[in-house]
N, C-alpha and C positions, 0 to 999 in steps of 0.2 A: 338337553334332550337325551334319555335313555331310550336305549335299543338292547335288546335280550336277543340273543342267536342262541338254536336250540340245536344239537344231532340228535336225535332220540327214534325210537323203536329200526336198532341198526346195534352193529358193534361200535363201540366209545362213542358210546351216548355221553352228553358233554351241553357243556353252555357258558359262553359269553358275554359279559356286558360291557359293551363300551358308552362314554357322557361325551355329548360333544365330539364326537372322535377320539377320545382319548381312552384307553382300553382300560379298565377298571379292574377285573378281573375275568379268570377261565377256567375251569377243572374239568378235568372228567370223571361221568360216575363213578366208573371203579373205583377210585380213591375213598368212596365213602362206603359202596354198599362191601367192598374187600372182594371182589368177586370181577376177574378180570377180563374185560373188553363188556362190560356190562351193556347191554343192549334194549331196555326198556326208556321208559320217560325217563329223562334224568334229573328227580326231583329236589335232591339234597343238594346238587350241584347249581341249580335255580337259587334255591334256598341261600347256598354260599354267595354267591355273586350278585345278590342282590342286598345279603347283608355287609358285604365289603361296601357296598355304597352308600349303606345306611339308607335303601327305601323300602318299599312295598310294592307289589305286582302293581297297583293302582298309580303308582308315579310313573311306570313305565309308559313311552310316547309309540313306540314300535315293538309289535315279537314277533322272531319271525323263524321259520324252521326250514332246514336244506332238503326237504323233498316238496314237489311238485306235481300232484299224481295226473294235472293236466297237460305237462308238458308232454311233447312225442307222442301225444294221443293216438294221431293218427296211425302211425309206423305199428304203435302196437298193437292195433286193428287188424292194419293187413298181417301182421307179421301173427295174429293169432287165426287167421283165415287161412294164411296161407298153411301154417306147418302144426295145425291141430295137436298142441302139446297136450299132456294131461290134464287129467281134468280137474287133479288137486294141484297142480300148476297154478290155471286159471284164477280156482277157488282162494287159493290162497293169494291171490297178487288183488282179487276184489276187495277182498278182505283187509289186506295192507293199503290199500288207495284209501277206504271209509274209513279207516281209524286217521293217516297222518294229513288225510283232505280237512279233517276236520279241527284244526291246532288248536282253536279258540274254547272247543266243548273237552279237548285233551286237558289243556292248562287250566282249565278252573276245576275238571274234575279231582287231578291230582293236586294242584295246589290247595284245592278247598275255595275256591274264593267265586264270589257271587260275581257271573259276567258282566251284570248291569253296573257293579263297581268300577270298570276299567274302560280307559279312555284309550287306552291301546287299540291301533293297528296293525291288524296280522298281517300275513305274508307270508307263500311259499316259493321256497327263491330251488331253482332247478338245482338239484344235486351239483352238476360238474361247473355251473355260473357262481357255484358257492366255492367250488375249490379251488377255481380260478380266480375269483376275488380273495380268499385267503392267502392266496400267493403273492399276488401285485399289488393290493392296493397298502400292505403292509409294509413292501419293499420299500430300501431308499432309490427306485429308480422312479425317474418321472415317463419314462417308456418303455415299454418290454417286451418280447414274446413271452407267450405263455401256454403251457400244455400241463393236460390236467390227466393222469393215467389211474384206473382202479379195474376194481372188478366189474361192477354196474351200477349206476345211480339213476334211475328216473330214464329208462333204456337206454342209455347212454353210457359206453364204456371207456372212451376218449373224448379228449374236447382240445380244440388249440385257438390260438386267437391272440390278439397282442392287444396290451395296454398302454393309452398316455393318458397323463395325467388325473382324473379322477373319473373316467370311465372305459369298458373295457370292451372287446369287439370279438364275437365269437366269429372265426375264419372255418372251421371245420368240425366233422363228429365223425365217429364211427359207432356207431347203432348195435346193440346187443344183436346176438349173444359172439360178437367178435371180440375178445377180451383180453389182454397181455397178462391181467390179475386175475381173471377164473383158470386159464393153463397154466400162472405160476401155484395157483392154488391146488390143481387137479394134481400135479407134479411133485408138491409136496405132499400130499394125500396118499400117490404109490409109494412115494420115499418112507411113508412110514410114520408120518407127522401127522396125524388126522385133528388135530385144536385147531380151533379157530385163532389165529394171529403164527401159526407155526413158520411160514413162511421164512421167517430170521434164520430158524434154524437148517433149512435148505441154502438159504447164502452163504451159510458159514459152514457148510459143508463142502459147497462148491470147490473151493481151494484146495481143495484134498486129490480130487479128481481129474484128468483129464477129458477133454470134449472130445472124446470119440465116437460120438452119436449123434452128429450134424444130420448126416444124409437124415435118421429117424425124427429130429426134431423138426427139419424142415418138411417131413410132411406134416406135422401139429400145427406149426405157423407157417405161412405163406408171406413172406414180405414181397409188396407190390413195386411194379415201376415207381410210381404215383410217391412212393415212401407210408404207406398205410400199411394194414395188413390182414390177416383173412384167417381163420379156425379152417382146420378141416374137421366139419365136426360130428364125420362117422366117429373119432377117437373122445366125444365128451357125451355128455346126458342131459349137459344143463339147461340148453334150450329146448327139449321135448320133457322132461321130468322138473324142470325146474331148478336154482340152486337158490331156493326160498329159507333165509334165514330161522332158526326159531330158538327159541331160549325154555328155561326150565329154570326159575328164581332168578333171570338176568343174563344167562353165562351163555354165548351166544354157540350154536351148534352148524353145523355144514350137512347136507347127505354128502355121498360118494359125486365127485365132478366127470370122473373117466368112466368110457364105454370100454365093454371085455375088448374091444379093437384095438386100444391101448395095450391091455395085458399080452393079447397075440404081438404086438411091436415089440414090447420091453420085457415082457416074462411077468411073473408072478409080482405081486407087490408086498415089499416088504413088510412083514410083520409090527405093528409095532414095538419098540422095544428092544426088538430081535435084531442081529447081528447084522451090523451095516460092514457090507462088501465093496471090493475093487469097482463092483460092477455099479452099488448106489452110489459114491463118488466119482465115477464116469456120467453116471446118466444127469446130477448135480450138476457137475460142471457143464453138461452139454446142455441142460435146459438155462443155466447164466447164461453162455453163449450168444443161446439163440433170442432170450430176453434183449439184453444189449444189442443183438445184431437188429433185431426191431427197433430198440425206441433210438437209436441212432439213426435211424431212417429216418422217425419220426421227428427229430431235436435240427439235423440237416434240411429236412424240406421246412419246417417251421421258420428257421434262419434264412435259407433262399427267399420263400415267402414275405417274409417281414423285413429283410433286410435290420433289423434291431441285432445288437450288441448285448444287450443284456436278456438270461432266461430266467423266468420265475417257474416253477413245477409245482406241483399239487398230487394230491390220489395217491391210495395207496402204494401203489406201483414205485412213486416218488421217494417212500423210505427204504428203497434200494440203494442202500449205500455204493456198495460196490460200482456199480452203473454211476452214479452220482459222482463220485471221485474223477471218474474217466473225459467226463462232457469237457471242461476248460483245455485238457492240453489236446484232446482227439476232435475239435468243432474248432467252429469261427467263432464263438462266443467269446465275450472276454469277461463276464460279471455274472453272476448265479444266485438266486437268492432262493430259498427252500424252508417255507415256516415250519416250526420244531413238532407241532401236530398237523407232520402233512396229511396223514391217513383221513378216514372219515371225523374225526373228534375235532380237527380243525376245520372241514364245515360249519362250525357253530359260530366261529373267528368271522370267517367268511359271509354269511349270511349278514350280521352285522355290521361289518363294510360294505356289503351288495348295495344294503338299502342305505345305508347313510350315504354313499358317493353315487352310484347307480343309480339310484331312485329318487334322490332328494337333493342330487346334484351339493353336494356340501366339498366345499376342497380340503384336499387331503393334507393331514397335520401330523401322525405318527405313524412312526418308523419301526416295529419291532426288532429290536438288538439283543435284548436278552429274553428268556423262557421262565422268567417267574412270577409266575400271575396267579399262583393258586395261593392256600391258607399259610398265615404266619401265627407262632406263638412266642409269647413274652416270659422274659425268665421265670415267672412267678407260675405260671402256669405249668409252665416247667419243673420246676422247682416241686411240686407239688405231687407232679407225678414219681419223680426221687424218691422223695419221702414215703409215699405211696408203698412204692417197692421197698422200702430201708435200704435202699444204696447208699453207701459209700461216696461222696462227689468231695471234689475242689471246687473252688468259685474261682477265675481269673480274667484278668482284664484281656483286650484281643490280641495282644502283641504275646502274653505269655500263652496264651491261650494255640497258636499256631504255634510259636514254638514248641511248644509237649508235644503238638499234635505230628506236626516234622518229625521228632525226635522218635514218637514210636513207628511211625512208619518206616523213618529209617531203620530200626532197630529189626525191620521184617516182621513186625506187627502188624496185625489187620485192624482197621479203625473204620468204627460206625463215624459217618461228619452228619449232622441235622445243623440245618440253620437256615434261616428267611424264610423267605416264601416256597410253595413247592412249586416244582419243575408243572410246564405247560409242554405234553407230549409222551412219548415214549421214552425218554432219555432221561436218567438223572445226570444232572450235569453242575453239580456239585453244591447243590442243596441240600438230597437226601441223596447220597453218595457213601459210598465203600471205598474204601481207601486203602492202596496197598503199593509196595516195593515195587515197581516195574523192572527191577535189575536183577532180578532171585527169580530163575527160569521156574523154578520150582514153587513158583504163587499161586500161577493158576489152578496146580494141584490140590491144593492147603484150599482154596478159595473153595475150590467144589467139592472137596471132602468137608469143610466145615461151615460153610453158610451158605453156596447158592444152590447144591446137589442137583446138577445138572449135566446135559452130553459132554462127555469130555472135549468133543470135537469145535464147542463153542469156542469167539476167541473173546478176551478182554479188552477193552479199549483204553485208552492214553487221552488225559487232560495235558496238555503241554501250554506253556508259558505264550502269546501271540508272541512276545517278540522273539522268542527261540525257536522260532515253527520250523524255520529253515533249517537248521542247526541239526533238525533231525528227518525232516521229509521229504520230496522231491516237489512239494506246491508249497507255496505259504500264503495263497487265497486264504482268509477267514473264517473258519469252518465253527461260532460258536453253537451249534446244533448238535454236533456230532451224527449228522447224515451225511458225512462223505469218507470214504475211504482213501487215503493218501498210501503209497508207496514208502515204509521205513526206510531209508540212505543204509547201504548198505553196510557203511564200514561204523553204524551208530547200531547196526541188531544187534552184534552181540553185548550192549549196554544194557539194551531194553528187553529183552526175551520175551518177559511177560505180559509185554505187549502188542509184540512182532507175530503176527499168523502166519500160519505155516506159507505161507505167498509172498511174505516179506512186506505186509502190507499192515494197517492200522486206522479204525472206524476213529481215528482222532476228534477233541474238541480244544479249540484256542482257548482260550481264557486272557481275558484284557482286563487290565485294572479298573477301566470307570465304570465296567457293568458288573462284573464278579468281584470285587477288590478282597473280600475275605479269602473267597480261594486263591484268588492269585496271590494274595500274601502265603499263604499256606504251600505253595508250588513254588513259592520263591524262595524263601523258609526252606524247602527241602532239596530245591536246588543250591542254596548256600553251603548245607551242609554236606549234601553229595558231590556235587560236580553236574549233575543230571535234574534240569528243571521240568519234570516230567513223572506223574503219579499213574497209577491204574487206579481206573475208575471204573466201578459197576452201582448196579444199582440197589439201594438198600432195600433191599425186601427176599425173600427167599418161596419162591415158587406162589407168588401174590402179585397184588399190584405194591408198587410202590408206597410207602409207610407214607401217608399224610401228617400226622398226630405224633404228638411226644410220646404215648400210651404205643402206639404200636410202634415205635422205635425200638424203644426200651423193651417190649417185648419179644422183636426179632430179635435183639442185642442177646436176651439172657435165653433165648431158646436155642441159638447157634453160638459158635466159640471164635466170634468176635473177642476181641484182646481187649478193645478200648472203646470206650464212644464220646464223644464231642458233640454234646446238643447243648444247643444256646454257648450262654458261657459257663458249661460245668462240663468238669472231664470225671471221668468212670474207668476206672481200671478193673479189671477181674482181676 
């Protein structure tokens, strides 16, 4: 049995295919059209994941897409009686119902394919039942709470609910336009970050700041007795103007989220570009603050509620590292689970286990442990693209092949790594990876001067050894995603600088032999030779999405001052 999950006309548009339960493959658009958080049909990504399987739209038994424009019908009746938003509000939200109501007239128009050909069953599975299924039913728990956080799916901007075994139980919502991800959005927007996905870089600013603007945040969010929480939303726009996504060749766009009632609380908003002040790293840190002082609210009554031991998270909200890091030692929870595409582009994950376990009652057989579900190429193909360009290459076997690759990094060399499949999510995590000295405080500089050209204030992350976790952190919980933030041990910062944020903290990923074994030999390999089993890891691509292709490897390699690259097995020196 094939089942297709689709996220399309949204940001990371994306898709799915699992057989049997068994997860086949997953990408998300941007990987193909090069155009980041791509937000139309995601056609090439269909395309992939159906040719990893080796079938045709016609062998498919299920397709199914994470919007539902019937769900919350009602609510958004009264809630369009009651509070008469605009009227390109409206227009535009009819307009997005007729196109994603219709999945079956979508998929054949852009696949090309004649509907009377497919034996397929559609299905539209609610936004936040999608992100809550990509959480749990992937997990190794056989029971869990579960809480799903974004900006808005199918009016819905929260959802919680616990799972056993192969079905899952919505306990709660909170109903637009109350949102923890339209105020982390609006937030970043005065900050001065106006892209769609800018968010990161309001986290990684946070730590620069102090939260001395409580009293102003809490009048933005209101956390409830109850543990929920509430907009005041004279300070937003987005439920009377709308925050109706639209794109221009894919690239997903926002209007403004804050009302000038904002600007009179917090002053003028930053320019973009323009000089980040005492004052935008105070208001950073006070809008983290107040995020965490919410969804702790929300993570505590979930556990009261469920009484369950283990949490699975979802939605956007969810790729908040920082917050993430903090839930095991500051709750009752003792187990965590958070798929590598929590944001929307893992709805497609989800959708695809809604209906195989939810709908079809099928029991549950996989466990996601690692993130590489997208495309792989073979030396030869490789090879091809070398020659292509007239590089220069070695060929070596894998043993000598990490060795070189150890050895330049140790030497304070920057190194392209390409190998396997690519990364499922926002994270390379040591597929299409950057590779550098974590122990040469001066990398991060070298890095953004010469491949990522980005805010200085971003920080780097740390691939570390799983069994060395401890050796350097204050968790050794399993974090192969790298969506959690750990605390660097203090008397190990000054080892690692170049991975240490100014907070003493690090978005860390473990790495275990039986799912990564290349990098972990490669981490091990450089921990041999240093004393430190511990690399910086960013991601290979420079102001793009992430390099799928040997061709746009090679490319990024020779366009930035990359030292070395390691794709497949040939090493490339400049």
């Amino acid at each position: 049995m094939y089942i297709l999950g689709i996220n399309a006309f949204h940001g990371g548009a994306s898709a799915c295919l699992i057989e049997d339960g068994r997860l086949v493959a997953a990408a998300e658009e941007e990987r193909f059209t090069r155009i980041k958080y791509w937000a139309g049909f995601p056609v090439q990504a269909i395309q992939y994941v159906l040719a990893e399987a080796g079938i045709a739209p016609q062998d498919l038994d299920h397709i199914g897409i994470s919007i539902d424009p019937k769900a919350n019908l009602m609510q958004k009746v009264l809630y369009t009686f009651r509070n008469h938003p605009a009227l390109g509000f409206v227009r535009d939200r009819l307009s997005h119902s007729l196109k994603t109501g219709s999945l079956k007239a979508q998929f054949c128009e852009h696949l090309r394919v004649d509907p009377r050909s497919l034996k397929a069953q559609f299905h539209n599975v609610e936004h936040h039942r999608a992100h809550m299924a990509s959480a749990f039913f992937v997990s190794p728990f056989d029971s869990a709470a579960i809480l799903s956080v974004d900006g808005a799916g199918d009016f819905v901007t929260t959802m919680w609910g616990v799972g056993k075994g192969n079905k899952l139980q919505v306990l709660g919502e909170i109903l637009f336009p109350h949102s923890l991800g339209i105020f982390y959005t609006a937030m970043t927007q005065w900050l001065g970050f106006p892209k769609y996905g800018d968010e990161g870089k309001t986290m990684g600013l946070a730590p620069y700041g102090e939260p001395r603007y409580m009293d102003e945040m809490r009048h933005l969010v209101h956390v409830q007795a109850d543990g929920t929480f509430e907009l005041d939303l004279d300070y937003f726009v987005h439920h009377a103007e709308g925050a109706t996504m639209t794109w221009q060749g894919g690239e997903p766009t926002l209007g403004t989220l804050f009302s000038p009632k904002m600007v009179e609380l917090l002053g003028e908003p930053r320019v973009p570009r323009g000089e980040i002040t005492r004052h935008h790293m105070d208001v950073a840190a006070s809008m983290q603050a107040i995020l965490e002082e919410a969804e702790f609210a929300l993570v505590r009554k979930l556990q009261a509620e469920t009484g369950q031991k283990a949490l699975c998270m979802a939605g956007g909200v969810a790729l908040n590292s920082a917050f993430n890091g903090k839930i095991l030692p500051q709750t009752d929870f003792e187990d965590i689970y958070i798929q590598p595409a929590a944001g929307d582009a893992g709805t497609a994950l989800g959708v695809c286990y809604y209906i195989y376990h939810q709908l079809l009652d099928q029991p549950r057989t996989y466990v996601m442990l690692d993130a590489y579900t997208g495309p792989q190429f073979g030396n030869g193909a490789i090879q091809a693209v070398l020659d292509r360009h007239s590089l220069a290459y070695r060929v070596l076997d894998e043993e000598a092949l990490v060795e070189q690759a150890a050895e330049i990094v140790a030497k304070g060399e920057v190194l392209g790594w390409f190998q396997g499949r690519m990364e499922w999510g926002p994270r390379a995590l040591g597929n299409r990876s950057i590779i550098a000295d974590p122990r040469r405080n001066y990398m991060k500089d070298i890095l953004n001067a010469r491949v990522k050209h980005r805010e200085k204030f971003r920080p780097f992350a740390p691939s570390v050894l799983l069994e060395a976790t401890g050796d350097y952190f204050d968790q050794t919980y399993p974090e192969p995603f790298m969506i959690k933030v750990y605390n660097v041990l203090p008397e190990k910062r000054d080892e690692v600088p170049a991975i240490t944020h100014v907070d003493g903290t690090g978005r860390l990923q473990t790495v275990d032999r039986q799912h990564a074994p290349l990098y972990w030999a490669l981490l091990n390999a450089f921990g041999q030779r240093t004393g430190t089993p511990v690399v910086l890891n960013t991601s290979f691509n420079e102001n793009e999405p992430i390099v799928c292709t040997p061709e746009e490897a090679v490319d990024c390699f020779l366009r930035t001052r990359m030292d070395a690259l390691v794709i497949g097995n040939f090493l490339i020196v400049k």
